[in-house]
C-alpha positions, 0 to 999 in steps of 0.5 A, spaced: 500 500 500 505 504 502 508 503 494 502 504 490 502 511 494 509 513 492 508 511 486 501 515 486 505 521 488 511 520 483 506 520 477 502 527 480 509 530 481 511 529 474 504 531 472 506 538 474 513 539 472 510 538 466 504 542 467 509 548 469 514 546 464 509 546 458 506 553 460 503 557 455 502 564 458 509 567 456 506 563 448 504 569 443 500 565 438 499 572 434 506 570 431 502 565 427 498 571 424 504 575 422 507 568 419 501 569 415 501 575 414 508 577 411 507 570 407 501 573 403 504 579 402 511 576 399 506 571 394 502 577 392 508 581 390 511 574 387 505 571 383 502 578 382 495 576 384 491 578 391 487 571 390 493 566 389 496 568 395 489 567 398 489 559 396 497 558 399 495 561 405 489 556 406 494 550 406 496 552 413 489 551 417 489 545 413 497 542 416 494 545 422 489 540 423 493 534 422 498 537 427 492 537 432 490 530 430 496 527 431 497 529 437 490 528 440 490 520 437 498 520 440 496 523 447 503 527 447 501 533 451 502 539 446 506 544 450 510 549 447 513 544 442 507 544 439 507 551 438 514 551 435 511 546 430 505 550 428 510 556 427 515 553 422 508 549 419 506 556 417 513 557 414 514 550 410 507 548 408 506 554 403 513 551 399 509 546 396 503 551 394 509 555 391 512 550 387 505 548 384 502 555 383 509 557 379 509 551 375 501 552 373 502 559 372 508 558 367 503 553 364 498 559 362 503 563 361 508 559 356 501 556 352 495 561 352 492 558 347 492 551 349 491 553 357 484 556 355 482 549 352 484 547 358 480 545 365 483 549 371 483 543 374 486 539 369 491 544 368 494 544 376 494 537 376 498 537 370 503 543 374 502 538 380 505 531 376 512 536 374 512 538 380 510 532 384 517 529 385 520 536 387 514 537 394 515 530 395 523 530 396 523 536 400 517 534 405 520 527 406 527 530 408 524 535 413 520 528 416 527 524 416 531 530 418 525 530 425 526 523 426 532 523 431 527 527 435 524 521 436 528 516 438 528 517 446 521 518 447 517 524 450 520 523 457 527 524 454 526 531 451 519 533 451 519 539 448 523 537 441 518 531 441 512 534 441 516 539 436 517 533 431 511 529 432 507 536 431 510 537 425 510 531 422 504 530 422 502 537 419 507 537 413 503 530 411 496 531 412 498 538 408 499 534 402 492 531 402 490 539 402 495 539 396 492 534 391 484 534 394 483 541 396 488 546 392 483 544 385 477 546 388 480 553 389 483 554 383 477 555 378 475 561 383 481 566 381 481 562 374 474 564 373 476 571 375 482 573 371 479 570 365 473 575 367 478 580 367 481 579 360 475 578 357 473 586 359 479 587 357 479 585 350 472 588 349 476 595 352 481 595 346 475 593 341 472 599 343 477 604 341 478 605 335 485 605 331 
């Protein structure tokens, strides 16, 4: 009886190190909106476009929820590691969107006549098989280079432990985002820069010459 009680005590004790080690006061949770805010920005200037933009930016929620779900199936206690993750998924995941989005640009641009004929979704799956092998080789080497972290476990190293499961699990569920969810959004600013151009041309018909 004795020993169960020391043992009882032992674990209430680690529960509060960790508790008190993990605290989230000092945590400033705005810095994710800054991320994403200066990534907007720098996309927009890149691509030239407000909506583009809009669609690398929405593969960051997404990452997040698979950040959010390994840890709730895992039972890692999420902590300041887990915070860490969500910072530097804000910073990787757009990587993959960028590589897809300048390649399916390059495509509209390179051959007008044939990307009118063209489905935006057929044209970004098109983009997306030139530059599969590129997203994977990257997201792989960020996976590999985090296993380490988990060789001792969650009781050695806490805090690098949620940090590499966390992100992990994000950089892998951004690429279901990445083949499910960027299609759908694409014909959104497709449909309206062809609107654009079509007001555009009807504006030079109109002058004459």
């Amino acid at each position: 009886g004795a020993h169960r009680d020391l043992n009882r005590v032992d674990r209430r004790q680690r529960q509060m190190c960790i508790r008190d080690r993990y605290n989230d006061r000092g945590t400033q949770y705005w810095l994710i909106l800054l991320i994403v805010v200066i990534i907007f920005f720098t996309c927009s200037i890149l691509f030239e476009s407000l909506r583009q933009p809009l669609v690398i930016i929405s593969l960051i929620p997404i990452s997040f929820i698979g950040t959010f779900l390994t840890f709730y199936f895992s039972r890692i206690n999420f902590g300041t590691g887990g915070f860490a993750s969500l910072v530097l998924l804000s910073g990787l995941v757009v990587n993959a969107a960028i590589y897809v989005i300048n390649e399916y640009n390059a495509i509209r641009n390179n051959h007008p006549d044939r990307a009118k004929r063209i489905s935006p979704v057929r044209l970004y799956v098109k983009a997306y098989n030139h530059k599969i092998i590129a997203v994977l080789l990257t997201v792989l080497s960020t996976v590999l280079g985090l296993v380490p972290f988990l060789i001792d476990g969650p009781q050695a190293e806490a805090f690098w432990f949620s940090f590499a499961i966390g992100t992990m699990g994000g950089l892998l569920f951004s690429m279901i985002a990445l083949v499910f969810f960027m299609p759908i959004l694409m014909p959104l600013f497709h449909k309206h820069e062809i609107h654009c151009c079509n007001q555009t041309n009807k504006c030079s018909q109109m002058i004459p010459m």
